[in-house]
N, CA, C and O of each residue as an XYZ file, in Angstrom:
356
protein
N      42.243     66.251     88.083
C      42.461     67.655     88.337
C      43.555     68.162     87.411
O      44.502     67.427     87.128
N      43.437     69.581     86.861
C      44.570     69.942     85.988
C      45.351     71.294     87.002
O      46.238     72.047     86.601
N      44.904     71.296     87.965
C      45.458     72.125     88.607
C      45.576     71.700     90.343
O      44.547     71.197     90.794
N      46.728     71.866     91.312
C      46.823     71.348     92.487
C      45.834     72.266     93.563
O      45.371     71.840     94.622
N      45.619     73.823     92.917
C      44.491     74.565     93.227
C      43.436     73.817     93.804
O      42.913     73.770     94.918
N      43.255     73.165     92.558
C      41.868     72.699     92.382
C      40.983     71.725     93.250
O      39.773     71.551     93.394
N      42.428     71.024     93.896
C      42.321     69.627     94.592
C      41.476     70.038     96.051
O      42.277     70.804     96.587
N      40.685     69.967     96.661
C      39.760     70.174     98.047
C      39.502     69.322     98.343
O      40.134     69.115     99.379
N      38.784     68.367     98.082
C      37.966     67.361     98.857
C      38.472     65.860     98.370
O      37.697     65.060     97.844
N      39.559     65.644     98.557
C      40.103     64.465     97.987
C      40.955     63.564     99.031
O      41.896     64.107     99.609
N      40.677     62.306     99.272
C      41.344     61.216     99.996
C      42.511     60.530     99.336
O      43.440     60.087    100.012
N      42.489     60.474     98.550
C      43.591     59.287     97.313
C      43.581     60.228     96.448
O      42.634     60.886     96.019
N      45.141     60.283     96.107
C      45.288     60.967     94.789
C      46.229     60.575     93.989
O      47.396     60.618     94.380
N      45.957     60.183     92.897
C      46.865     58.904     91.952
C      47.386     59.958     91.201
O      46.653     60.640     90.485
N      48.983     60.221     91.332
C      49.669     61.651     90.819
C      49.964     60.722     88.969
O      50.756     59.816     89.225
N      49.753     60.692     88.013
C      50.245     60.112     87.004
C      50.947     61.530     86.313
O      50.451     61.581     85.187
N      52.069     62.944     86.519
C      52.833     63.279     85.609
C      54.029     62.709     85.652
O      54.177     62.112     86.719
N      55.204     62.620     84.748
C      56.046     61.767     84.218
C      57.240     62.651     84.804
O      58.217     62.194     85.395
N      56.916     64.396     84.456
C      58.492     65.513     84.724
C      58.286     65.303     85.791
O      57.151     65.153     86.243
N      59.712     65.219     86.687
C      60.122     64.903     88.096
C      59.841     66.249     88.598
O      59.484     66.276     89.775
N      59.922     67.474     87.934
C      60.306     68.471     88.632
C      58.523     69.156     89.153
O      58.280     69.650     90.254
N      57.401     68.967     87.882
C      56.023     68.985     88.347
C      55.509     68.062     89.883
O      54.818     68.454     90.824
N      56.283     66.502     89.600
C      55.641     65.726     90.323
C      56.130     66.673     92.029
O      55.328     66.712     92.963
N      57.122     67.143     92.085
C      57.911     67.481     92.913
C      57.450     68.891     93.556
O      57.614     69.107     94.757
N      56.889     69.794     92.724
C      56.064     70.534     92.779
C      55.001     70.632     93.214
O      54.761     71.499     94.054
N      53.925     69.655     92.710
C      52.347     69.208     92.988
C      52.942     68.343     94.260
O      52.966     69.443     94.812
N      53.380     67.547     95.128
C      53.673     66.784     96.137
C      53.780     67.810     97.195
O      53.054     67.693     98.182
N      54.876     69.134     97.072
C      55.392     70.082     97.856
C      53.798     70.878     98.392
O      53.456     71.050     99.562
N      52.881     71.335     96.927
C      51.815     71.923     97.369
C      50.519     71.040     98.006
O      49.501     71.603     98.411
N      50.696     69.658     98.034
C      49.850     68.946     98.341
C      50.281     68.629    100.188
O      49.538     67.843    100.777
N      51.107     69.076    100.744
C      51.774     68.517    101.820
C      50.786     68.883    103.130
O      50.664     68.164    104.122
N      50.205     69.989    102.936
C      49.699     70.558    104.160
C      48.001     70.181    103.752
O      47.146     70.845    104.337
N      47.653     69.361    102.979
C      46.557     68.525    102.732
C      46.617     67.336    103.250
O      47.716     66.851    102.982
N      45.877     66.522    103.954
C      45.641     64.969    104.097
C      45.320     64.099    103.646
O      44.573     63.227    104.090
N      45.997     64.206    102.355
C      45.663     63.313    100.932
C      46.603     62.364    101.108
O      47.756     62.613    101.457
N      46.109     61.129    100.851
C      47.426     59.779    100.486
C      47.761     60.120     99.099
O      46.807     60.209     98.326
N      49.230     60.376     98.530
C      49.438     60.434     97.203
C      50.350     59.145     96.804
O      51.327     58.807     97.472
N      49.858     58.390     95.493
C      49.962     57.376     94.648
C      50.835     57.816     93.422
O      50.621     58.819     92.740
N      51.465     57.256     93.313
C      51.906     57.246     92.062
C      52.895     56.082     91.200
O      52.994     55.132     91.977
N      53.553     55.811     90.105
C      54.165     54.968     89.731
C      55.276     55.721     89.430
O      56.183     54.918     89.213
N      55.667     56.826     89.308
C      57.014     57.102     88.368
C      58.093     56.849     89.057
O      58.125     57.142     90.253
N      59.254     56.215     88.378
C      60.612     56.245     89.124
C      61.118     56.605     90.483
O      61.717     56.001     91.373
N      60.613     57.926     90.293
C      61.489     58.583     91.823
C      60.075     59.238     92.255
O      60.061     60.407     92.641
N      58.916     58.495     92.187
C      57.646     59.617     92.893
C      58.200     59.331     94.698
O      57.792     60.086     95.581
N      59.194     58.097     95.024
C      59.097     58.747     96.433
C      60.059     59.556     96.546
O      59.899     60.468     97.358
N      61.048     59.506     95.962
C      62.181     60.992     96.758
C      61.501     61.837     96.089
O      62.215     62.823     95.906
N      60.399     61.983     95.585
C      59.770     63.641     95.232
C      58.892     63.965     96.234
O      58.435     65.108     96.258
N      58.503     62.975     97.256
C      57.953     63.351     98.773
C      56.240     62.676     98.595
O      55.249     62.921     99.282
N      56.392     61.786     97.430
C      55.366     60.884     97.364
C      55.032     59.950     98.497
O      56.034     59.827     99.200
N      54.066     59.276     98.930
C      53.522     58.919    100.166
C      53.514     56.907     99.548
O      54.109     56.081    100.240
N      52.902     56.551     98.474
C      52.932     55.421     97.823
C      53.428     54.906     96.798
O      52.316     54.792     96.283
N      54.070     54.507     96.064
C      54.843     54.382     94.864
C      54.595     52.782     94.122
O      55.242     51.931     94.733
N      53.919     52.302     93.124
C      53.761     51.385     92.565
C      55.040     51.431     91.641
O      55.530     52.428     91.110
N      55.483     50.077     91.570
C      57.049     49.467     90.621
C      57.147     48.134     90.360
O      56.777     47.341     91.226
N      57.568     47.758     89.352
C      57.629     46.245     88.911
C      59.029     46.060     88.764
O      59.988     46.568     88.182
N      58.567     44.500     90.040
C      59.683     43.736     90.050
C      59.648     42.192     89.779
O      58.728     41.722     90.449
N      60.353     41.129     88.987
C      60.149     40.365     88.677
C      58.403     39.987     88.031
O      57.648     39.044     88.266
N      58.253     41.292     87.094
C      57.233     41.102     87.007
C      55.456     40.902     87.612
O      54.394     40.414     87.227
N      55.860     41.426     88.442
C      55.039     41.879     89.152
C      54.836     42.560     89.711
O      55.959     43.000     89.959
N      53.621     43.619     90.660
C      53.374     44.984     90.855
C      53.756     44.863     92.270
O      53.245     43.913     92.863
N      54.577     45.655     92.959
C      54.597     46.076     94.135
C      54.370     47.074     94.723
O      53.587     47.923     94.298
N      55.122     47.185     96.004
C      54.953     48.889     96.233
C      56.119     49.669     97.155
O      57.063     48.981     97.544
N      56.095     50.407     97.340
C      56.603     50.983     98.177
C      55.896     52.010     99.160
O      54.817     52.507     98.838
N      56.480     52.307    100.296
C      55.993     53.335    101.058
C      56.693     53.819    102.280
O      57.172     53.250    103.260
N      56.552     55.556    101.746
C      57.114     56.463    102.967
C      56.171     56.955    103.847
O      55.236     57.742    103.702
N      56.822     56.019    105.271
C      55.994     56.525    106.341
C      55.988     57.900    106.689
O      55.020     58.479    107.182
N      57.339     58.531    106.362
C      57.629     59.700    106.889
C      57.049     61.088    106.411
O      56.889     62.215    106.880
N      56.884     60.607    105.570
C      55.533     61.305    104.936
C      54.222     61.574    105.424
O      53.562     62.599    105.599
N      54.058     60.492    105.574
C      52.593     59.836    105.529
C      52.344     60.518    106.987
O      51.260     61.068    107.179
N      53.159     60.498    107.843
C      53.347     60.721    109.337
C      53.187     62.410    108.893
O      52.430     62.952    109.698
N      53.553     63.111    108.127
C      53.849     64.709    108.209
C      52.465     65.347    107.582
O      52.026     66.460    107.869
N      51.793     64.288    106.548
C      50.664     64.426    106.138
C      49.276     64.005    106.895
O      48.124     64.111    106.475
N      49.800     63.439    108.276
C      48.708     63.195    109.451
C      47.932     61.901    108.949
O      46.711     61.829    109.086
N      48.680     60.869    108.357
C      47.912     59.479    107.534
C      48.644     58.571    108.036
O      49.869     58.645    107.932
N      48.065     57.594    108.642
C      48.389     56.046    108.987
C      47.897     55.298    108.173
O      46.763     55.182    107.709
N      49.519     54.413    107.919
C      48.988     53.354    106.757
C      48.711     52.615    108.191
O      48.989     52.891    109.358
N      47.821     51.217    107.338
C      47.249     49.892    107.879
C      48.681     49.191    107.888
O      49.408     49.307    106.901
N      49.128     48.384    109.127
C      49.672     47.632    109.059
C      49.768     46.016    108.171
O      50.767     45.421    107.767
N      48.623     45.726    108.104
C      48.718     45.192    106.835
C      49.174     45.043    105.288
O      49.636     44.138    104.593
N      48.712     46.743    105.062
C      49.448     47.065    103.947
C      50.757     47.051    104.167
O      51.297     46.254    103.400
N      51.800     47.794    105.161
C      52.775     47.431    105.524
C      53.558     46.537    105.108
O      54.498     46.732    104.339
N      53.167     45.289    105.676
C      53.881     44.079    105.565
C      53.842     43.732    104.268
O      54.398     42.710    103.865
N      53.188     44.541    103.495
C      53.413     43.827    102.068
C      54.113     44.949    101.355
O      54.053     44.872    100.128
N      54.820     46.059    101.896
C      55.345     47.055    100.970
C      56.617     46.992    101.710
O      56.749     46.421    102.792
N      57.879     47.833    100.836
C      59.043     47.626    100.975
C      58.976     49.494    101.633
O      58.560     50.366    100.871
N      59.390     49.813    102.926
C      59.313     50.737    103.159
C      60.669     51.461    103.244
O      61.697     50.899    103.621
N      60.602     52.635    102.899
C      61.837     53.531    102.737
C      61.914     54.801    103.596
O      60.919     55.169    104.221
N      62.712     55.268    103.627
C      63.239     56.376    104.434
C      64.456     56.516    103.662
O      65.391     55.940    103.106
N      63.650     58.106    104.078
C      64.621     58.833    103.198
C      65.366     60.408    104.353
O      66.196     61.183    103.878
């Protein structure tokens, strides 16, 4: 999608922009949607991102804000859970 307009019918949405202040933007207008949002950049969770991929020791992890996820009406799997480092913010 090149526009957050645009977004309707979407479950997963893998945010890949890099400016904090767009990602922060597109997250804010995505909130009152029930989209899981993905992303990798630095700070995609204090920009109110829901999943966050990051490498540590070389390898891919994750992170995840429930509190989000909770405001966006989405339950992660406990499974996934236990394998992500969860934050609150």
């Amino acid at each position: 999608f090149s526009n957050v307009e645009d977004i309707d019918d979407c479950h997963i949405l893998f945010v890949s922009m890099q400016k904090s202040a767009e990602i922060k933007q597109a997250l804010s207008n995505l909130k009152s949607k029930k989209i899981l949002t993905v992303g990798d950049s630095n700070d995609f969770i204090q920009q109110g991102g829901i999943i966050q991929f990051f490498r540590r020791d070389n390898k891919i992890k994750i992170r995840i804000n429930q509190d989000v996820a909770k405001e966006s009406d989405l339950s992660i799997s406990s499974k996934l859970l236990r394998l992500a480092e969860i934050v609150k913010l």
